[in-house]
C-alpha positions in Angstrom: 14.6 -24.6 -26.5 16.2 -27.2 -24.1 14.6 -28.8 -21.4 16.9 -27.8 -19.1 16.9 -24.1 -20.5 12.9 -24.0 -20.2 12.8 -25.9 -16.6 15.4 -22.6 -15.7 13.3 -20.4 -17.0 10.7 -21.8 -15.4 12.3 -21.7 -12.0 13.6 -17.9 -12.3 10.0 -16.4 -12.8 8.5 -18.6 -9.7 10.9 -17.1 -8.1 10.6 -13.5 -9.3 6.7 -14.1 -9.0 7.3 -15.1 -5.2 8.9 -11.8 -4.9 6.7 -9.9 -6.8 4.1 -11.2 -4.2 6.0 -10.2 -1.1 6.3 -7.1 -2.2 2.5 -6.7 -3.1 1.8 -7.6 0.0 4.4 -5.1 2.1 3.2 -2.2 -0.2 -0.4 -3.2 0.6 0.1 -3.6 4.3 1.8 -0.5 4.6 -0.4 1.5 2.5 -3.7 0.1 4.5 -1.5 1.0 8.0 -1.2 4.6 6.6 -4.5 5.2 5.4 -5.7 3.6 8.7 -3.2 6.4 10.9 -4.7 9.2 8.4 -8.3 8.3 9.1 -8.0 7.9 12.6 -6.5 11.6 13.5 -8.9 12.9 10.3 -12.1 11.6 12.3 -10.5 12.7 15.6 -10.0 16.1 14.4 -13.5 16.2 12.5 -15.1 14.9 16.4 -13.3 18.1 18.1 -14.4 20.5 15.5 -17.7 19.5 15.1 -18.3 19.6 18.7 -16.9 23.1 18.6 -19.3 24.1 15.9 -21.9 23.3 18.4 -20.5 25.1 21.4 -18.7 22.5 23.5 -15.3 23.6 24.1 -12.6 21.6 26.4 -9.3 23.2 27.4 -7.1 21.9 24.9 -8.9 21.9 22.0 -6.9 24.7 20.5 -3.6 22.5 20.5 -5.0 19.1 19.5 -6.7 20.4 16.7 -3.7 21.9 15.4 -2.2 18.8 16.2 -4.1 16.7 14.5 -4.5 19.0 11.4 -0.7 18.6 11.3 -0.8 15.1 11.5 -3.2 14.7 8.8 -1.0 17.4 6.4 2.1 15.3 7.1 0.7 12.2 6.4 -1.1 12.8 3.4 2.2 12.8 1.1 3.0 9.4 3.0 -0.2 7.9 1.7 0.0 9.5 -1.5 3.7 7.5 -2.0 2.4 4.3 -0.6 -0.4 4.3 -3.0 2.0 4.9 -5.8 4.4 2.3 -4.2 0.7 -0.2 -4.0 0.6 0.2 -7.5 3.4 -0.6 -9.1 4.0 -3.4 -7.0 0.2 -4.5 -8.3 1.6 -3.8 -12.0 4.9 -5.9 -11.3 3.2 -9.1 -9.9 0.5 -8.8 -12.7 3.3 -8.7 -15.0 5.3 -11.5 -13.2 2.2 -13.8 -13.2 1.6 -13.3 -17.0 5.7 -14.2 -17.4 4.8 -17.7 -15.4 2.1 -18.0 -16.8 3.8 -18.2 -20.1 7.0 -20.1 -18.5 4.5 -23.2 -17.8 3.2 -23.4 -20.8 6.5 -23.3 -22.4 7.6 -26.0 -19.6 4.3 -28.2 -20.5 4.4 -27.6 -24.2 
């Protein structure tokens, strides 16, 4: 293989690793923001109900919990599809560090 072949080579999967990386990363920050959003109106709801269980009642309560419970319902297929999204964007960089990995030694060799 040419020098000039392996230095291209070489180039193309830094740069498809750098992408695989930024796109790790987005995946992962939007699948912590999600999960985040989902336990926040989960432990809101759980506060209200629990303080219903043992008698305390506020006007409201009725229509935040539903609320709430719909907020959770609705998001739960969001976090399901950003954890899918998480991990195949894990599964690509893996994959695009073990192409570099191999592209430098090639380069070195």
């Amino acid at each position: 293989m040419s020098i000039q072949h392996t230095a291209a080579d070489l180039a193309r999967s830094q740069a498809e690793h750098a992408d695989a990386v930024s796109a790790a990363e987005k995946c992962s920050d939007t699948y912590a923001a999600l999960q985040a959003r989902q336990t926040e109106k989960q432990q809101a709801l759980n506060i209200i109900q629990q303080r219903r269980i043992d008698g305390g009642e506020c006007d409201g309560d009725a229509a935040t919990v539903a609320l709430l419970a719909l907020d959770c319902e609705g998001l739960r297929p969001l976090v399901e599809t950003a954890r899918t999204q998480h991990q195949a964007a894990c599964e690509a960089l893996q994959a695009a560090q073990i192409t570099l990995q191999q592209c430098q030694a090639r380069h070195e060799a």
